[in-house]
C-alpha positions as a Markdown table, in Angstrom:
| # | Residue | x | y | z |
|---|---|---|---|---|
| 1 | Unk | 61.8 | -37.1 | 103.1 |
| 2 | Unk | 62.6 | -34.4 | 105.5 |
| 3 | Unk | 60.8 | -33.2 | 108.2 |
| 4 | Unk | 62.6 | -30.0 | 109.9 |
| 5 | Unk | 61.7 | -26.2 | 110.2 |
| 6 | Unk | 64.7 | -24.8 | 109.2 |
| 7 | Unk | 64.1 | -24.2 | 105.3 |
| 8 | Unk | 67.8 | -23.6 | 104.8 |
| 9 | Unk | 69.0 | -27.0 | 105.9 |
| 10 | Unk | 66.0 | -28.8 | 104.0 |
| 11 | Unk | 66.8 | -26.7 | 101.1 |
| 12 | Unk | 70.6 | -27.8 | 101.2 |
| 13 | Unk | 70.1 | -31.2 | 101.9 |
| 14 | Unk | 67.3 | -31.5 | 98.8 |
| 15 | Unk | 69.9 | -30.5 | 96.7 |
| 16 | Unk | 72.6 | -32.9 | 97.8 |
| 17 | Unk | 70.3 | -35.8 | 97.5 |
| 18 | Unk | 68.8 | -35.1 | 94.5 |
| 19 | Unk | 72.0 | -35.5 | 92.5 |
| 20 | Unk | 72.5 | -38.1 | 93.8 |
| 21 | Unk | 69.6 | -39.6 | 92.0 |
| 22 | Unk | 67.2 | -39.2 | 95.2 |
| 23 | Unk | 63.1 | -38.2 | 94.8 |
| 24 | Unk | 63.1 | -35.5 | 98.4 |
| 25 | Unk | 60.1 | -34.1 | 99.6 |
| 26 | Unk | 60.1 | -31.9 | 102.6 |
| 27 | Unk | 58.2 | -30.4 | 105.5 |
| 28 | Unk | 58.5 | -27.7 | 108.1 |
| 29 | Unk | 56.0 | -28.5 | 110.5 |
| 30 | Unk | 55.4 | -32.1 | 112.2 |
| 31 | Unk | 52.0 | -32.2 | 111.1 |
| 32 | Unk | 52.6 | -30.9 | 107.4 |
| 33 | Unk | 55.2 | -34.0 | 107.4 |
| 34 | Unk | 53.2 | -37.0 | 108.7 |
| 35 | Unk | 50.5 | -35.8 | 106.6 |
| 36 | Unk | 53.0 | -36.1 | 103.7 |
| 37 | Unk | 54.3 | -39.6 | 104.7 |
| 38 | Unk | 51.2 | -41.7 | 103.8 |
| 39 | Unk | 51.3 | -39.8 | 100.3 |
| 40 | Unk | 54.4 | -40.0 | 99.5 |
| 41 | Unk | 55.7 | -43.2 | 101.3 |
| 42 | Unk | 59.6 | -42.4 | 101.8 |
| 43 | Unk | 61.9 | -45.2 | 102.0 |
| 44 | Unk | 64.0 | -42.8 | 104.1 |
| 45 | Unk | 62.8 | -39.9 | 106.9 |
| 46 | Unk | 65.1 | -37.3 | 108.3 |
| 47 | Unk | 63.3 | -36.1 | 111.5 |
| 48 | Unk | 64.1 | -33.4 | 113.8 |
| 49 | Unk | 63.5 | -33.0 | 117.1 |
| 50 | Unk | 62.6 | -29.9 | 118.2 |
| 51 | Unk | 59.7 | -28.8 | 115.7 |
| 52 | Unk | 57.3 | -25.6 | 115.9 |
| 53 | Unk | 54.2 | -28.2 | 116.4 |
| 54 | Unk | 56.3 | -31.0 | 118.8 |
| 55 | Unk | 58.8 | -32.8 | 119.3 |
| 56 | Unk | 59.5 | -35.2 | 116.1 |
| 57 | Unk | 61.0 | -37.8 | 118.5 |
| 58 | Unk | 57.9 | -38.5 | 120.1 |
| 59 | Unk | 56.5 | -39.3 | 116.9 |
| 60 | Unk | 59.1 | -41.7 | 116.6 |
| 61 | Unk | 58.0 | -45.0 | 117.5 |
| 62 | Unk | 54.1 | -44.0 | 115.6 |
| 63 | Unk | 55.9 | -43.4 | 112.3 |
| 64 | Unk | 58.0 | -46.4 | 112.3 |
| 65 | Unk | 55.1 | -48.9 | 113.3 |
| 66 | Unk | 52.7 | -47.0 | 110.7 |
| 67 | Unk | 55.6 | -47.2 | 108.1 |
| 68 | Unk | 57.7 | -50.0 | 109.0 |
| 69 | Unk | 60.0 | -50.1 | 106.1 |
| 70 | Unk | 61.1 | -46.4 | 106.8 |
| 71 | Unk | 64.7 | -45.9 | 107.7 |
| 72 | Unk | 65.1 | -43.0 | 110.7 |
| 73 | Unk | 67.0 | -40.9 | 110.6 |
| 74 | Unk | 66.6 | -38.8 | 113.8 |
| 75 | Unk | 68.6 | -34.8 | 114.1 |
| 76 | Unk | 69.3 | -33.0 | 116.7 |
| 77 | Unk | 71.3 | -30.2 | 117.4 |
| 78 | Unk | 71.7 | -31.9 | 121.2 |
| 79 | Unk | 71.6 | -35.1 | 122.1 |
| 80 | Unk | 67.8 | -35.9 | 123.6 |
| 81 | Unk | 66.9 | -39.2 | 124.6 |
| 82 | Unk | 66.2 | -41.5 | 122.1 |
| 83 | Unk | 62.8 | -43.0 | 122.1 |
| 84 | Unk | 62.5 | -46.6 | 123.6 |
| 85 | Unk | 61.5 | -49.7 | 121.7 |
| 86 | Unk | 62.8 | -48.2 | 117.7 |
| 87 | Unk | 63.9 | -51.2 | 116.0 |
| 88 | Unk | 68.0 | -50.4 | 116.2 |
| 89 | Unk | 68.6 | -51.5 | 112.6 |
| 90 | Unk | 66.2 | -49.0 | 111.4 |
| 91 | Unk | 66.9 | -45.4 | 112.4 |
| 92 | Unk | 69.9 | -43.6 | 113.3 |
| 93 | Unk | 71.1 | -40.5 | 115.2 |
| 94 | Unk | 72.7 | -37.5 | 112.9 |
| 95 | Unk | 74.0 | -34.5 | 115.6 |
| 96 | Unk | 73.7 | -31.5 | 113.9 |
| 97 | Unk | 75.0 | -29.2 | 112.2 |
| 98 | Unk | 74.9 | -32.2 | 109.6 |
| 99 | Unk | 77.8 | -32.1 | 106.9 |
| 100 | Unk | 77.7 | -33.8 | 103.5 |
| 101 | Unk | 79.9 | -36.6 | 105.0 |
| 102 | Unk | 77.2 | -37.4 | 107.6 |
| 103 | Unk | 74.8 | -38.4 | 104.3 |
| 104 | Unk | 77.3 | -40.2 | 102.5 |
| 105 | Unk | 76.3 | -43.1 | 104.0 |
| 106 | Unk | 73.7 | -43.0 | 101.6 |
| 107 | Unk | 75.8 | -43.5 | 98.6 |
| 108 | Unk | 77.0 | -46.8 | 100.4 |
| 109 | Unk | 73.7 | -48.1 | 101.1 |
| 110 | Unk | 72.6 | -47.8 | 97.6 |
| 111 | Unk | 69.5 | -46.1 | 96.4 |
| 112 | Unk | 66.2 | -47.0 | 98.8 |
């Protein structure tokens, strides 16, 4: 799942995923997206930071402990803090803009 309001990006990265045999949903607002998350429960969330609604990073550390199987994937076109007390082996920081080669690691990790 993707949560970021720039349709363009979602758009692009829906299409890479999906052939490569992923199921993507995606949101453009914060709220739109963690209303999404209990009904489609992801395996993997992309999350941007600076949203129209909030700031996804803030929502951070409430997503992971109310999905705590979720992989994090956090963007940002800066660097921002990262929000204290995520569990390190279970989100990661993507700078934007994000090329195909920052998802590959995907194809590595298998199919969540």
């Amino acid at each position: 799942m993707i949560i970021d309001d720039e349709v363009d990006l979602c758009l692009l990265m829906k299409n890479y995923l999906v052939h490569r045999q992923y199921t993507v949903h995606y949101a453009l607002t914060l709220k739109e997206g963690i209303d999404m998350l209990d009904s489609f429960q992801p395996d993997i969330l992309f999350l941007d930071n600076n949203l129209p609604d909030g700031i996804g990073w803030n929502k951070a550390k409430e997503i992971m402990n109310h999905h705590p199987r979720l992989s994090l994937y956090l963007m940002s076109g800066y660097q921002p803090n990262v929000p204290d007390d995520l569990p390190t082996d279970k989100f990661k920081v993507i700078q934007k803009p994000i090329s195909f080669a920052d998802l590959d690691f995907l194809n590595r990790n298998g199919k969540d």
